[in-house]
N, CA, C and O atoms as CSV, one atom per row, in Angstrom:
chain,resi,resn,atom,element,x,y,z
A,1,UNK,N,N,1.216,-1.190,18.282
A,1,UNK,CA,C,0.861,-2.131,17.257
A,1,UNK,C,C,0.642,-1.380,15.953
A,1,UNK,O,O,0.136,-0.258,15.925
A,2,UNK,N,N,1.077,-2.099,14.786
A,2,UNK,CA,C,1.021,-1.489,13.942
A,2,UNK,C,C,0.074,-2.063,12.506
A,2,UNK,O,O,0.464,-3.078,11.928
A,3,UNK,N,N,-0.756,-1.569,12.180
A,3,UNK,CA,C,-2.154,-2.282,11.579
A,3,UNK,C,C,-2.319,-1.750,10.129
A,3,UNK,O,O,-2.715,-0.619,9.847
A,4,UNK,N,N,-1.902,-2.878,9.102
A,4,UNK,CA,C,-2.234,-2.499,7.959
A,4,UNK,C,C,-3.686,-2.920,7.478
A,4,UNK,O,O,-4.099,-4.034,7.798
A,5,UNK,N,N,-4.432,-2.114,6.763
A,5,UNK,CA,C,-6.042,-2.371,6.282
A,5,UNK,C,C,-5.958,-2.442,4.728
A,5,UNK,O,O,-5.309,-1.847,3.869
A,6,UNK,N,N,-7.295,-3.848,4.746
A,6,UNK,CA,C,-7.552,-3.531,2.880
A,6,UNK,C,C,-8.176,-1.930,2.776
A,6,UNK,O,O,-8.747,-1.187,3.575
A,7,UNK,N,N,-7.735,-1.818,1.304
A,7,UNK,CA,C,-8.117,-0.599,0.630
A,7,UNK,C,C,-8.427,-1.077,-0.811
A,7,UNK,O,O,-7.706,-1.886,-1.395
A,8,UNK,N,N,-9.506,-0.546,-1.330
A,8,UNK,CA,C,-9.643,-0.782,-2.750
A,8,UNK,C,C,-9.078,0.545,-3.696
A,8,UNK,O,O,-9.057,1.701,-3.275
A,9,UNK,N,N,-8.604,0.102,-5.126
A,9,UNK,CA,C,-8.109,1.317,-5.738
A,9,UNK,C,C,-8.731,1.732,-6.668
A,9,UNK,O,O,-8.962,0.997,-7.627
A,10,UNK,N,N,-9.077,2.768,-6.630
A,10,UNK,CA,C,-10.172,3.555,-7.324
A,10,UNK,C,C,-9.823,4.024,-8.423
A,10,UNK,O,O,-10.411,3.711,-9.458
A,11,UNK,N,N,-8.605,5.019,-8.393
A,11,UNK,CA,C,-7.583,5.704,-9.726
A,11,UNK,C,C,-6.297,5.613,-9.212
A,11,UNK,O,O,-5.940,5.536,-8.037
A,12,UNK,N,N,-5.315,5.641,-10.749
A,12,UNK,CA,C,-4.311,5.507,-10.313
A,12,UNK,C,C,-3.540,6.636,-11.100
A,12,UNK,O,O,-3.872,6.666,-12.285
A,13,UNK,N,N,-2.667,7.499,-10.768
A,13,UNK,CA,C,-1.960,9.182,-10.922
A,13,UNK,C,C,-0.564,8.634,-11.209
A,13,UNK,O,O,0.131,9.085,-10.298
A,14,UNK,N,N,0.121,7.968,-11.929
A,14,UNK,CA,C,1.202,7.761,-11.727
A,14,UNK,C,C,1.956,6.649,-10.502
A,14,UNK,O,O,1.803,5.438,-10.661
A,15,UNK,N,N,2.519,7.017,-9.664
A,15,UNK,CA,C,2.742,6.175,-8.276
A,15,UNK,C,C,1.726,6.087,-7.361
A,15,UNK,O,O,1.704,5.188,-6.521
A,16,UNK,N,N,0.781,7.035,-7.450
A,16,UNK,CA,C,0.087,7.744,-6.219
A,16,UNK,C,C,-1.599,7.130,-6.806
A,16,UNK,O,O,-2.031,7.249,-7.953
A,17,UNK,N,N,-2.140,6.633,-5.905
A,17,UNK,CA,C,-3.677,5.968,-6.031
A,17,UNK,C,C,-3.867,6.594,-5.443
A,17,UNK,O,O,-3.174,7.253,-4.668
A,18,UNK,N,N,-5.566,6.536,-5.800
A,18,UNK,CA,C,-6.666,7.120,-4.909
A,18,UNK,C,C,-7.302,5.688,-4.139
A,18,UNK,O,O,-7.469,4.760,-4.930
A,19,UNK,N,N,-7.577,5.477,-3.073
A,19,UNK,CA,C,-7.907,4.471,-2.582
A,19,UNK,C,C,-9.324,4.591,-1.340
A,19,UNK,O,O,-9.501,5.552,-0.592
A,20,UNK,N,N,-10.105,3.465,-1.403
A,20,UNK,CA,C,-11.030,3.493,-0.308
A,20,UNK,C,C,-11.431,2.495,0.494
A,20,UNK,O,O,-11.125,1.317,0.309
A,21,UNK,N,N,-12.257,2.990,1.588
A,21,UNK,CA,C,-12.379,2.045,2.345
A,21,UNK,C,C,-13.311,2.570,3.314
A,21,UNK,O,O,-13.081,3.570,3.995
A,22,UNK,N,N,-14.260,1.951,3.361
A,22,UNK,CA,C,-15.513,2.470,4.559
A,22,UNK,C,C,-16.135,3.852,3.957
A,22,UNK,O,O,-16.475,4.696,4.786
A,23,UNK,N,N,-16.244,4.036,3.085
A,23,UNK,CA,C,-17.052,5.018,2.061
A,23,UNK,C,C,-15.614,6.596,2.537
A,23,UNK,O,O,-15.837,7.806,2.474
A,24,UNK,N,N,-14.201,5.857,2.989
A,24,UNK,CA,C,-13.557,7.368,2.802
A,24,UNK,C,C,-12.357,6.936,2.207
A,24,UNK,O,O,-11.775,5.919,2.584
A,25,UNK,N,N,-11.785,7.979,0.895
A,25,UNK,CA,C,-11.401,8.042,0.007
A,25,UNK,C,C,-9.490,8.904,0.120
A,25,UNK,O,O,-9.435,10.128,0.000
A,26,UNK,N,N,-8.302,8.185,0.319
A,26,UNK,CA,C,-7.215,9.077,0.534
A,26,UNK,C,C,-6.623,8.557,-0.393
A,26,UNK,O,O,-7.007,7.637,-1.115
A,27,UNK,N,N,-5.518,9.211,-0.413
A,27,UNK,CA,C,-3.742,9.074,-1.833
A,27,UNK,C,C,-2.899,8.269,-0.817
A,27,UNK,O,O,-2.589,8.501,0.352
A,28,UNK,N,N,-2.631,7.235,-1.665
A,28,UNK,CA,C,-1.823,6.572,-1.334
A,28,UNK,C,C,-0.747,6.111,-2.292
A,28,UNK,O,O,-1.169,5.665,-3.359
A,29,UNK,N,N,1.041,6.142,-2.051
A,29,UNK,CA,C,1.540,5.650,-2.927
A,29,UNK,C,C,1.658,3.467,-3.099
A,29,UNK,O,O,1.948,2.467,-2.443
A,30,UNK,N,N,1.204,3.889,-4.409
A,30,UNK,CA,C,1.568,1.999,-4.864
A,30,UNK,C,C,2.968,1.859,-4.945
A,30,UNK,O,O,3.220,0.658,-5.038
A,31,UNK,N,N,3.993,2.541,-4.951
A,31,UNK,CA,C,5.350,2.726,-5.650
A,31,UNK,C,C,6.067,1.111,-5.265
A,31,UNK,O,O,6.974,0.637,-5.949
A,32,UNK,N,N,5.704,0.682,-4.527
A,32,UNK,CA,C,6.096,-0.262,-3.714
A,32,UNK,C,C,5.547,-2.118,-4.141
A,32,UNK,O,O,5.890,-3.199,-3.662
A,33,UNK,N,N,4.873,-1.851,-4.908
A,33,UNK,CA,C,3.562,-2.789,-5.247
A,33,UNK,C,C,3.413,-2.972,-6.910
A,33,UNK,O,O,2.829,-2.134,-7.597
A,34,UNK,N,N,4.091,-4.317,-7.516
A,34,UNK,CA,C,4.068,-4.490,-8.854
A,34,UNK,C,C,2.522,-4.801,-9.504
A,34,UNK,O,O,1.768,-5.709,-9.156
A,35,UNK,N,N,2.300,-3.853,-10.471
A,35,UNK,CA,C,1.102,-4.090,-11.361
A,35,UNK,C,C,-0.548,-4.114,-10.540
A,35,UNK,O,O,-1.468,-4.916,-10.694
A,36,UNK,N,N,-0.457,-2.988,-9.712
A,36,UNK,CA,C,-1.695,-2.868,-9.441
A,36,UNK,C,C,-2.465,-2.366,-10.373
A,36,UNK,O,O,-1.981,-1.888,-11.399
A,37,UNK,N,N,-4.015,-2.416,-10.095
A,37,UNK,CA,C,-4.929,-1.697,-11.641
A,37,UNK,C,C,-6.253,-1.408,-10.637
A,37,UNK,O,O,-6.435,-2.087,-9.626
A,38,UNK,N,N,-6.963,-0.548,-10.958
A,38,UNK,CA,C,-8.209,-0.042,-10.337
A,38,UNK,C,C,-9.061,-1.471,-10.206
A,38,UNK,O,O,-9.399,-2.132,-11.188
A,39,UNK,N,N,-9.290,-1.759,-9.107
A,39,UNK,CA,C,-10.125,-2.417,-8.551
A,39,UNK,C,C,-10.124,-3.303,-8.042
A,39,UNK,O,O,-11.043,-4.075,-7.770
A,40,UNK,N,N,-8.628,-3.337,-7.743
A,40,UNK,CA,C,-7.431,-3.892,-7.223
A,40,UNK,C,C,-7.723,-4.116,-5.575
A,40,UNK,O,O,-8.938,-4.176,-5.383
A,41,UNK,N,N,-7.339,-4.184,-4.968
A,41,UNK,CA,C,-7.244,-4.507,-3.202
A,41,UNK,C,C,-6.050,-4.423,-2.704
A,41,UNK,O,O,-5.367,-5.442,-2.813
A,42,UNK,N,N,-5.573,-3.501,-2.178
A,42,UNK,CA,C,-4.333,-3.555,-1.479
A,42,UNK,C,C,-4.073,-3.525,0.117
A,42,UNK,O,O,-5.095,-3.440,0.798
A,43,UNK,N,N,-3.062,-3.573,0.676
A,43,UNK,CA,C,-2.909,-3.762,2.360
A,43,UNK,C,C,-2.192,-2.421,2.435
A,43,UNK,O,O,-1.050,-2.515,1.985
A,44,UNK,N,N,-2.576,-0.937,2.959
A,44,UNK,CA,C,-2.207,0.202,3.088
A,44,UNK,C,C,-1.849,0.514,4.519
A,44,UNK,O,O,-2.715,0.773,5.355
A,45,UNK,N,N,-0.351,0.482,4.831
A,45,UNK,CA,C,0.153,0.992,5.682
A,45,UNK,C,C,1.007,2.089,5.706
A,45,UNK,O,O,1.941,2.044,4.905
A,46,UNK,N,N,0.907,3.185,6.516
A,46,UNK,CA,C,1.573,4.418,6.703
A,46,UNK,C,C,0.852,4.773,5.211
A,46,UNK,O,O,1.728,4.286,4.496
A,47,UNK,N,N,0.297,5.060,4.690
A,47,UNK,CA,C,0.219,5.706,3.233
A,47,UNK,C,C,0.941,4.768,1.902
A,47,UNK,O,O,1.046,5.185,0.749
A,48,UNK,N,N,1.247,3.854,2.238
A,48,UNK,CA,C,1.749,3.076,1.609
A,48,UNK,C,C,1.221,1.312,1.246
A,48,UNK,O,O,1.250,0.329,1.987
A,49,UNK,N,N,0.713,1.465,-0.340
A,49,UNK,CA,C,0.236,-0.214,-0.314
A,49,UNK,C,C,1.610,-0.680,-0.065
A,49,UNK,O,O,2.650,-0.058,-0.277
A,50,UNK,N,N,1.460,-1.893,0.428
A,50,UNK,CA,C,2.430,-2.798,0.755
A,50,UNK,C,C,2.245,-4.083,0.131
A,50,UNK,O,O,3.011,-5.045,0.195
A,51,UNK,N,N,1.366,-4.015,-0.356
A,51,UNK,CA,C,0.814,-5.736,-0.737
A,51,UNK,C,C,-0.645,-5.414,-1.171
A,51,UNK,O,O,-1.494,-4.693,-0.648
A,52,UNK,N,N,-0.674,-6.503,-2.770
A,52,UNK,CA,C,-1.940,-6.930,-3.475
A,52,UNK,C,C,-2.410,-8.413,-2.216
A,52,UNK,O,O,-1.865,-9.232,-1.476
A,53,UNK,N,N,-3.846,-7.947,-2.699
A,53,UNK,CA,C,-4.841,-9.022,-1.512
A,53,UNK,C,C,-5.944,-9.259,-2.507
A,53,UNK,O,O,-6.562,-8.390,-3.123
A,54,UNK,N,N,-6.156,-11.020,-2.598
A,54,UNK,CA,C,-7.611,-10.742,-2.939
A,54,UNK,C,C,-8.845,-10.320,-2.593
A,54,UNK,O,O,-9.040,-10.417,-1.381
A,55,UNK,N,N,-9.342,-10.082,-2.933
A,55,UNK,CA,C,-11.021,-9.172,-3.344
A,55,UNK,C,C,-11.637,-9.940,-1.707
A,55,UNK,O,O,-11.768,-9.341,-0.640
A,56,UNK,N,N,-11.882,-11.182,-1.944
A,56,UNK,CA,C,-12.803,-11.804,-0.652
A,56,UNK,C,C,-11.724,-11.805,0.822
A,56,UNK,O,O,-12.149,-11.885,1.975
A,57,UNK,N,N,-10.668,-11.726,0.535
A,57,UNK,CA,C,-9.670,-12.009,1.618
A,57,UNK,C,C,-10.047,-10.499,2.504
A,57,UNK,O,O,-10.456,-10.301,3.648
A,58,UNK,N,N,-9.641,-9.461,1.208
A,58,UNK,CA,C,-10.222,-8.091,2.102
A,58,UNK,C,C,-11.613,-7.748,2.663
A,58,UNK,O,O,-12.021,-7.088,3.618
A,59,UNK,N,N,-12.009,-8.256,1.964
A,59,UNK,CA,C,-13.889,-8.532,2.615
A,59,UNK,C,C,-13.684,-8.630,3.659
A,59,UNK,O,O,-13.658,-7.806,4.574
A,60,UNK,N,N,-13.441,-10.138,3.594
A,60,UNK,CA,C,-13.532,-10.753,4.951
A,60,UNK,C,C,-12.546,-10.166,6.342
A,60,UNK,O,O,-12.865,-10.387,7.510
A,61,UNK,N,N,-11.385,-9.435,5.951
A,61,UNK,CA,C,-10.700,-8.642,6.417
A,61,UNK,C,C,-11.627,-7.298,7.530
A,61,UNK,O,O,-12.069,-7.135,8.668
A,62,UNK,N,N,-11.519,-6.792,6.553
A,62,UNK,CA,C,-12.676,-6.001,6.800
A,62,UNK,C,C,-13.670,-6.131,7.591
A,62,UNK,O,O,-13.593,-5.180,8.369
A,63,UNK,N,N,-14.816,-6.938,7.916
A,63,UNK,CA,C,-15.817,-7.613,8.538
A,63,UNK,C,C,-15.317,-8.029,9.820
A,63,UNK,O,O,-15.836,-7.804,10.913
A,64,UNK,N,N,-14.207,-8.690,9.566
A,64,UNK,CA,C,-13.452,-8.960,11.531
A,64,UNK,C,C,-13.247,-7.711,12.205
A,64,UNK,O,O,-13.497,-7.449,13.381
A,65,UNK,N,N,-12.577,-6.695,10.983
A,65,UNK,CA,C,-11.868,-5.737,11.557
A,65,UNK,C,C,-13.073,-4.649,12.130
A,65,UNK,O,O,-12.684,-3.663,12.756
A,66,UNK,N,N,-14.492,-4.846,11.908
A,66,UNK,CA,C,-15.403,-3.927,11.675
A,66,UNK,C,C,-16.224,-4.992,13.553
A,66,UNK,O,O,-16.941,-4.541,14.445
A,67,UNK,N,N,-15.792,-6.005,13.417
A,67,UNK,CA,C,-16.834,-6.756,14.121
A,67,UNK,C,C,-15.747,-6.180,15.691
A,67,UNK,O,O,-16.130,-5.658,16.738
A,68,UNK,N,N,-14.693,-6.466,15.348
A,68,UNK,CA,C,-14.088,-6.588,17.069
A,68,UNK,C,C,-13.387,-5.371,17.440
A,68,UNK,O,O,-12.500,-5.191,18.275
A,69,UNK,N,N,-14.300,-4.125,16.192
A,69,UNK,CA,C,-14.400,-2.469,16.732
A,69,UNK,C,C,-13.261,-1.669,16.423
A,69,UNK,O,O,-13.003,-0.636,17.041
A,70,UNK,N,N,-12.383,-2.236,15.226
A,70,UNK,CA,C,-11.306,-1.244,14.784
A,70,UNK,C,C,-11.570,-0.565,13.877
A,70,UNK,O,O,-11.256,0.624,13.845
A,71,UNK,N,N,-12.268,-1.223,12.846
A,71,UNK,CA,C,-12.666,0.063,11.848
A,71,UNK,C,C,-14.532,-0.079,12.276
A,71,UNK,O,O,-15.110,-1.010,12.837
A,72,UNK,N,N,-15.088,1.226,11.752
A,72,UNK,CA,C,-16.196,1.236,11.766
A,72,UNK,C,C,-16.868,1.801,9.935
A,72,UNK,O,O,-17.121,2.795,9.254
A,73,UNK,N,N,-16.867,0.368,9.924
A,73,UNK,CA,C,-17.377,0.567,7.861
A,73,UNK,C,C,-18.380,0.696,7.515
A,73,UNK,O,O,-18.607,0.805,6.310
């Protein structure tokens, strides 16, 4: 199975964001993803956003994903 997670974007380097999630912080390329901007929410798979998400959608994302033990945030 293959599981993409919200990530929020912190800075952005050109193609390459800094992104977080559960207080840990990796590079990820946006290259893929029109007009993201810091503080943004994206769906990060393989190292790669794939998709803008809103703000509460990833919340709430998050919170399932935290409740039925896949991420621990």
């Amino acid at each position: 199975m293959c599981l993409g997670i919200p990530v929020k974007v912190r800075k952005i380097l050109g193609s390459m964001a800094d992104v977080e999630t559960g207080g840990v912080t990796r590079q990820a390329s946006i290259a893929l993803v029109e007009d993201v901007r810091v503080g943004d929410f994206v769906i990060l798979h393989a190292g790669f956003a794939i998709q803008k998400v809103d703000e509460q959608d990833a919340i709430e994302t998050l919170r399932l994903l935290e409740e039925i033990g896949i991420c621990n945030l």
